[in-house]
N, C-alpha and C positions, 0 to 999 in steps of 0.2 A: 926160049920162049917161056914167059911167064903164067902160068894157068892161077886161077881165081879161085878158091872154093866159095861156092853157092850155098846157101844154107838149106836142107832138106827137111822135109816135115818129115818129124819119123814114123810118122802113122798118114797114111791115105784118111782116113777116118775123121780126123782132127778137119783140113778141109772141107768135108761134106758139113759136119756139124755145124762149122761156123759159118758156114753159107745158108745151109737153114734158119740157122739163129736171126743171121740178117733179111734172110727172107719174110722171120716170123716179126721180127720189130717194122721192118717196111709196110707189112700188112697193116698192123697195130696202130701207126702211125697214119693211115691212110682212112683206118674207118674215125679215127678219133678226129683228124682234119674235116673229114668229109661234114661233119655234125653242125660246123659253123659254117656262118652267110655272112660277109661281110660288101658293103654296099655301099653307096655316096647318096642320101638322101637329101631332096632340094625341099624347101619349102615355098607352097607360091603356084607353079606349073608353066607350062611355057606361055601363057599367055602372057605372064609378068616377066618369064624374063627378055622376053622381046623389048622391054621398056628400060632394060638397067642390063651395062655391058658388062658390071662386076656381080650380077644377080649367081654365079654359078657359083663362085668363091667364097660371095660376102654373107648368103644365108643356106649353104650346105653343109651336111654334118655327114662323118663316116661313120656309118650304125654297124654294130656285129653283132649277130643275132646267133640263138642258140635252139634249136627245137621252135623255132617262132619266137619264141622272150628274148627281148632287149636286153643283153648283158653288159655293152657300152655304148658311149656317144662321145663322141671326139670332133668339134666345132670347125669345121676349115677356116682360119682366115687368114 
């Protein structure tokens, strides 16, 4: 029978830390996403798009928003 050697951390230690580590970038990453709103804004309202079947596509834009302030606009068409 052929046995494998596995490779051992040589410190128990080294895994806690870099599960924290990853812990503490997950967090960091989560309040820094949390900040932005990104959204499909139409112009018009439903009353206008009742009248035009390409109204959702032809005059919506994908706005990203930061704290309220407009930081982009990206045209759908």
């Amino acid at each position: 029978m052929t046995t494998i050697a596995l490779p051992k951390y040589q410190r128990p230690s080294d895994l806690v830390r870099w599960t924290g580590v990853a812990l503490a970038l997950a967090l960091a990453a989560c309040l820094v996403l949390a900040q932005f709103d990104a959204a499909k804004e139409c112009r018009g309202g439903g009353f206008s798009a009742g009248f035009s079947r390409g109204f959702d596509v032809r005059r919506c834009d994908f706005v990203v928003r930061r704290f309220g302030h407009e930081i982009g606009r990206v045209p759908l068409t």
